[in-house]
N, C-alpha and C positions, 0 to 999 in steps of 0.2 A: 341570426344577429338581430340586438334589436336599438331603437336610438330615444332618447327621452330630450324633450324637447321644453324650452320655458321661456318664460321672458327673460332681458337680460340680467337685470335686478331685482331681488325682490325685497322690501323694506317693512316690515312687520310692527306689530307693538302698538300702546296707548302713545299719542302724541307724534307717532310717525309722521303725518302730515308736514310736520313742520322740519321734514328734510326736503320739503321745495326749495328752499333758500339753497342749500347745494347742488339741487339738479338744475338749479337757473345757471349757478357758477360754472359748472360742469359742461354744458352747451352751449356756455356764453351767450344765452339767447338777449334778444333787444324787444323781442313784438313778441308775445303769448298770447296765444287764442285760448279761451278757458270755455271748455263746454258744460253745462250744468242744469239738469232737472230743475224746471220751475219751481217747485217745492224745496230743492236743496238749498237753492239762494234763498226764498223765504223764511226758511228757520235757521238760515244764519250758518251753514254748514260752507260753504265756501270762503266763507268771510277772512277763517286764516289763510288761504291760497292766497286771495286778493291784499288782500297786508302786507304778505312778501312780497310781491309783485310792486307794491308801492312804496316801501322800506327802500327792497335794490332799484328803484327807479326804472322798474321796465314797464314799458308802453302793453298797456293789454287790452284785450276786447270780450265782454262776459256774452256767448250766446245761448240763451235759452230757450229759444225754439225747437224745443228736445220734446215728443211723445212717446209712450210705449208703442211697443210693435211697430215701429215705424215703417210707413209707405217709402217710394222711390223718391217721391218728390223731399220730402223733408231730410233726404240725407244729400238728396243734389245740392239742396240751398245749405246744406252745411257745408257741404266740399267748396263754394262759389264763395263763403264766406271767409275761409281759409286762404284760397285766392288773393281776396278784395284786400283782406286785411295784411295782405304778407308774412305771413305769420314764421316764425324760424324755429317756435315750440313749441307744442300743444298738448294741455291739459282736460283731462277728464273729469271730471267727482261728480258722480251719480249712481242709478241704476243701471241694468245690463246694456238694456237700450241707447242710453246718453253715450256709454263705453263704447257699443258697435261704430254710432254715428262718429265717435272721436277717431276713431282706429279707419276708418272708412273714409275720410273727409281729411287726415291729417296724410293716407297713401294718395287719394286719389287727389289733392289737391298735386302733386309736380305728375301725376299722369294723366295724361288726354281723354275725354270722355266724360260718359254718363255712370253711375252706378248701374244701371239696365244692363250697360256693356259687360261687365265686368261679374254675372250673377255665376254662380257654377252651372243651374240649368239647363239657362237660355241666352250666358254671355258670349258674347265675340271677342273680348280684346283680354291678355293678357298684364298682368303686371309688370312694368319695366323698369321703375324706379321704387327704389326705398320709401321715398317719402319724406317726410316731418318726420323729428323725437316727439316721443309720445309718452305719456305720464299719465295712466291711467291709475282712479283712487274710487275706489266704489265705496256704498255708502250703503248697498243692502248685501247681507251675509246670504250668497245663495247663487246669483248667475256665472261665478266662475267666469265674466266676460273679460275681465283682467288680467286673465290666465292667459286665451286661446287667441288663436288669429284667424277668428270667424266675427263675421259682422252679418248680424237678420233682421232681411227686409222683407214687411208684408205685401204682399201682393193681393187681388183682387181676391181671389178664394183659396191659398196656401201661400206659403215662406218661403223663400230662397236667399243664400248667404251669396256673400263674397270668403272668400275664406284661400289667405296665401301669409306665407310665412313672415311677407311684409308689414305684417298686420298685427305680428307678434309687441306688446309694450316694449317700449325701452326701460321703464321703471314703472313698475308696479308697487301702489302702497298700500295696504291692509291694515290700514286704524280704526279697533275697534271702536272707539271711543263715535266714531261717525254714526255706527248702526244705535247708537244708543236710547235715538227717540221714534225710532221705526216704527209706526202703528202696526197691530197685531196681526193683520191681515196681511200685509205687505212681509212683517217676519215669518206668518204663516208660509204663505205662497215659496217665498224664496228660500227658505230653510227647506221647503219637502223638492226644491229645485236642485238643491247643493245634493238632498239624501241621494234623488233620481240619479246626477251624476255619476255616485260612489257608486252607488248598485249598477249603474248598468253597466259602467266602467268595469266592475270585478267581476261579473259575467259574460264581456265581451270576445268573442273570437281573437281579437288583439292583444289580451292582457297580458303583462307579464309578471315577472316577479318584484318589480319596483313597482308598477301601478296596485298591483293586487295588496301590496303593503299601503300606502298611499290609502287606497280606497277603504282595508279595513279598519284605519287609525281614524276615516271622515266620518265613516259609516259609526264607529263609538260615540264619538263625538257628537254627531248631530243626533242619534237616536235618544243621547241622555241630557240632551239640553232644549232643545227645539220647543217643547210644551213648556218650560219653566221661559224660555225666552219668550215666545210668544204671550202667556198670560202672566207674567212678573215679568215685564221688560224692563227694568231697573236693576235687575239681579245681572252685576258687572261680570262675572264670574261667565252665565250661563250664555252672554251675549261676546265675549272674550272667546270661549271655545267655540260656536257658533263660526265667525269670525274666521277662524283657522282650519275649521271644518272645511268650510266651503273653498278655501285656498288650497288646500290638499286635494279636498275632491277636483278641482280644478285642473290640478297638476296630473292629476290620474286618466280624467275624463277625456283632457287635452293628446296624451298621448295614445290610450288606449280606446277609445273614440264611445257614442251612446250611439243607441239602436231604437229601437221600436217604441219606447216611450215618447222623445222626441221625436220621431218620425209620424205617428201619427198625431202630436200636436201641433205639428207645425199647419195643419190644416184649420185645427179650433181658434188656431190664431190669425189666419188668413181669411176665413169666413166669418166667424163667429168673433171677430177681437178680444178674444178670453185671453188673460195675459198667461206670460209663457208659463211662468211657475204655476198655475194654478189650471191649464191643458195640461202639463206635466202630473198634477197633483192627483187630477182626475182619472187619469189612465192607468197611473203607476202599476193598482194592484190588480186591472185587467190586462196589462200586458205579462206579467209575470202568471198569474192564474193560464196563461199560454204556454209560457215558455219554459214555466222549472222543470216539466221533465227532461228538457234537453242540459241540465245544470246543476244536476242532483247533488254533486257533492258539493259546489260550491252554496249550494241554495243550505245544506246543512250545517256551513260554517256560518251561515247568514244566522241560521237559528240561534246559535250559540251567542253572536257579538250582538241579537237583539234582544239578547237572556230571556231568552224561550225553555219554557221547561222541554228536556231532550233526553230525560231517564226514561227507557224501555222506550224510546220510540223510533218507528223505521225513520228512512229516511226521503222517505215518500211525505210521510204524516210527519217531517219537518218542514219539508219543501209548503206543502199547504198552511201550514202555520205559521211561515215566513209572510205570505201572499193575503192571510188575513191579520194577520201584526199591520201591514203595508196600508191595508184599509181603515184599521184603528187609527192608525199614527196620521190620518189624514181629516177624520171626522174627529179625532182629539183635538186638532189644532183649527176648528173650526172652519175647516171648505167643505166645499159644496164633493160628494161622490158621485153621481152620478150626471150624464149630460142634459136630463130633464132639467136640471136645475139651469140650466143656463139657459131653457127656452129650446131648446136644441131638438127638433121633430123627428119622427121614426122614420121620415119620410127623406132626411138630410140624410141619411147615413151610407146611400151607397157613393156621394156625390164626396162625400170624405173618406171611404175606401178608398175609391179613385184617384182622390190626391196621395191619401198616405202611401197608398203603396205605389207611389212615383219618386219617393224621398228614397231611391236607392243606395245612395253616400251613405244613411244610416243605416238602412236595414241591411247591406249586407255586413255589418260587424253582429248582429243579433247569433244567439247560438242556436234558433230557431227561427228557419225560414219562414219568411210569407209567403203566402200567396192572398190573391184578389179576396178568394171566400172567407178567410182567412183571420184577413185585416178587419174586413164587416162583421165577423165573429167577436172582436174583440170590441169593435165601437157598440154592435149590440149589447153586450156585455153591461158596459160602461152605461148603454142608454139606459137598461133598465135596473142596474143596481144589482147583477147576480153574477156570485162568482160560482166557478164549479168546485173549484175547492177540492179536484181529485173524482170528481163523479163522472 
């Protein structure tokens, strides 16, 4: 038996944004707390929330003391802020991060504690209350954090979530038109974050036959637009399907869970503050250079939806050429492949073995197990830029 799991609404489309004015209706709310990447207020991308919000006459408060990878402290003072302000709905529009701290800050504001409390790791207290509605509206095509009911917090030298079903959106809204002036770097990262999803999703010990559909439809999607979005970011089309990608992959990723790609960045994030899409980006094609032989046939459906030529060839020497596609599509869209580039020493590597393979949640959905030497196999890999490629 299996169960697929979502937010309760999801609102899609050009101009969607502007079904705030019925989800204000709909919760009769009085006090809105609107959480927002300092950037997003700056270019004016919240501005239709706050309209409506001043139209229906509801009392609101814009906080933007929102960073990526966020530390503990910066989701406590959101949760205090939710508090202070009494809030009775609460709004997201940002990046992944802005969305965790919403979804994190709108549960823990009616339950007792600290974020600390509350990690999977190394929490003690459970979830007891619901929470705040929550209306999350993301604004880069790629973290899926709209989707799922995980919230990640950096810690000193790795990641740990909060992650319960309380945390799931009440409405979710997916308006393209938001990502539309996304710098390239930012669509880079989060576009090969949304791929990571689909792929590790349709590889996962979890999968089934809704995610695996889900993830092959994100997986088209994002492979045939992602370099036209990221270097023609005006092309409506390319950032449209983008957009949709990542909300599929979402829905797949969210049920069907990822593995060892995020598992080992959640350390590059903790240590090194490399943002998530672009530890994700970095690893991708070393972690699969691991693990396709345990995935062979799905790794040669992979071939086929990345239109890899696949006449006369086994399906070994598909598997490999899925895994160096993975590395193309990463240096096409201008990041960085290997961890030299982020400064990152040969001498760091067994100190983030060590984390990643403590990220057990993730890696045991992999279709290949880790182990300790394993894991430092695959960071070496990544440190110096070589795959094996089947060798």
């Amino acid at each position: 038996m299996h169960s697929f799991v979502s937010p309760l609404t999801l609102i899609t489309g050009e101009g969607s944004v502007k079904n705030v004015t019925e989800i204000v209706h709909k919760f009769k709310a009085q006090k809105v707390m609107i959480f927002a990447d300092p950037v997003v207020v700056e270019v004016g991308l919240s501005q239709g929330v706050e309209e409506v919000l001043e139209r229906e006459g509801v009392e609101y408060s814009l906080y933007t003391e929102i960073q990526p990878e966020p530390p503990l402290n910066v989701g406590d003072n959101a949760v205090n802020a939710v508090r202070e302000f009494g809030a009775d709905l609460v709004i997201g529009i940002g990046g992944g991060s802005c969305l965790d701290i919403t979804k994190a800050a709108s549960v823990l504001a009616k339950n007792g504690g600290t974020v600390k409390e509350y990690l999977n790791l190394t929490g003690t207290k459970t979830l007891s209350d619901r929470g705040l509605p929550k209306v999350l509206i993301p604004t880069t095509a790629g973290t899926g954090a709209e989707i799922t009911d995980i919230a990640v917090f950096s810690l000193e030298d790795t990641k740990d979530v909060i992650t319960h079903e309380f945390l799931l959106a009440d409405v979710a809204i997916i308006d393209p038109e938001l990502t539309y002036t996304l710098p390239s770097r930012v669509t880079a990262s989060s576009g090969v974050d949304a791929l990571t999803h689909a792929i590790e999703a349709y590889v996962s010990v979890n999968a089934t036959d809704l995610t695996d559909a889900l993830s092959l439809e994100a997986i088209r999607k994002i492979t045939k637009n992602l370099r036209t979005a990221v270097w023609h970011g005006s092309n409506k089309e390319a950032r449209r399907e983008m957009a949709w990608g990542s909300m599929i992959a979402g829905l797949s990723f969210y049920n069907a869970g990822v593995a060892g790609v995020h598992a080992l960045a959640y350390p590059l994030g903790g240590l090194f503050k490399i943002p998530h899409g672009e530890s994700n980006a970095v690893l991708l094609p070393y972690v699969f250079d691991y693990i396709w032989p345990a995935c062979l046939p799905k790794m040669k459906v992979l071939a086929h939806e990345f239109g890899l030529p696949t006449k006369e060839k086994s399906d070994r020497e598909l598997a490999v050429s899925v895994v160096k596609a993975l590395q193309d599509l990463v240096k096409d869209v201008g990041l960085p492949t290997t961890l030299k580039e982020y400064g990152i020493k040969e001498s760091d590597l067994d100190t983030l073995a060590k984390n990643g393979i403590e990220q057990k949640r993730l890696l045991v959905r992999s279709p290949k197990k880790y182990t300790l030497e394993a894991t430092r196999d695959v960071y070496r890999a990544a440190f110096k830029g070589e795959l094996k490629l089947g060798q």
